[in-house]
N, C-alpha and C positions, 0 to 999 in steps of 0.2 A: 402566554402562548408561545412565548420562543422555549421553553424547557418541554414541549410538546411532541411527545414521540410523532416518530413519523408513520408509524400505525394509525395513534389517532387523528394526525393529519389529514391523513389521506381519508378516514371515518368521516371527519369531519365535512370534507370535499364532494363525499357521495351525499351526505346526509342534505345539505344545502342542495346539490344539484337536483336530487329525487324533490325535495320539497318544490322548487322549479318546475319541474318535468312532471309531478302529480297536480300541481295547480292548472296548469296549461295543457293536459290533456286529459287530465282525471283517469284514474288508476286504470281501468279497462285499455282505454286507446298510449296510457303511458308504458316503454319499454325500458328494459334495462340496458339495452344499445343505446339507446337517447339518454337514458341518466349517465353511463360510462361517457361518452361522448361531449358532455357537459361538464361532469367533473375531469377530464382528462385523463381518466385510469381506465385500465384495462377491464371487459365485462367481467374476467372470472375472478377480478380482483372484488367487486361488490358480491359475487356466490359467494367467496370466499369469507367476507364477512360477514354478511346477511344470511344468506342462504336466498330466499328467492323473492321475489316482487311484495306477497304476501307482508313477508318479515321488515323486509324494508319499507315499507308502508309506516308499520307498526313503530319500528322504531325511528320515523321522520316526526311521526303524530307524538309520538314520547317526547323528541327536541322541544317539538313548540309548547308542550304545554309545559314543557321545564323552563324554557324562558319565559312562559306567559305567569309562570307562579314564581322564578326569581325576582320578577317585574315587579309582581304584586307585594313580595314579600321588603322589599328593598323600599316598602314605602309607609311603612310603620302604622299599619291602620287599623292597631287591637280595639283602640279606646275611644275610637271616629263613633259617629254618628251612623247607622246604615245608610243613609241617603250620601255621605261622604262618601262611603266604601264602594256603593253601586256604581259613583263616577267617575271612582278612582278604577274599578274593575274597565269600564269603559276606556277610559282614556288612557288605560295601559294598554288595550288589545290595539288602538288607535297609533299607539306610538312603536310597538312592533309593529305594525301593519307596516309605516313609516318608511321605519329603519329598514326593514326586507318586507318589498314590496310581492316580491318572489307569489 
């Protein structure tokens, strides 16, 4: 993370803050003045990324299910049982949940 442009810094800032800001108000009632305002960056700086609510949406839902499949993936479950894998899928979604409660 510290060899981390400061483009995707700052990506990254919006990305966490809208995941926030869409859980506690769900997309309709959530603004891009409340996601800017949380991440500490300017609104046209998330247009400028993103383009609009829509997009952004899109691409907070892409994060999570990318750390919900790094999650899964980091726990070697080819040769498991299904009934292993079923509570490994569980107890991964559990342990993100955890880590960002967001």
């Amino acid at each position: 993370a510290k060899n981390m442009s400061k483009g995707l810094k700052t990506k990254e800032k919006i990305l966490t803050a809208s995941k926030g800001v869409f859980s506690s108000y769900g997309f309709h009632a959530a603004t891009l003045d409340q996601i800017a305002k949380r991440a500490r960056v300017p609104k046209p700086l998330i247009v400028h990324y993103f383009g609009g609510k829509s997009d952004l949406l899109n691409a907070t839902i892409e994060k999570i299910l990318k750390e919900f499949t790094d999650e899964l993936q980091s726990q070697d479950l080819e040769n498991k049982p299904a009934s292993i894998r079923i509570d490994s899928i569980f107890e991964s979604n559990i342990s993100l949940a955890k880590k960002d409660p967001a």
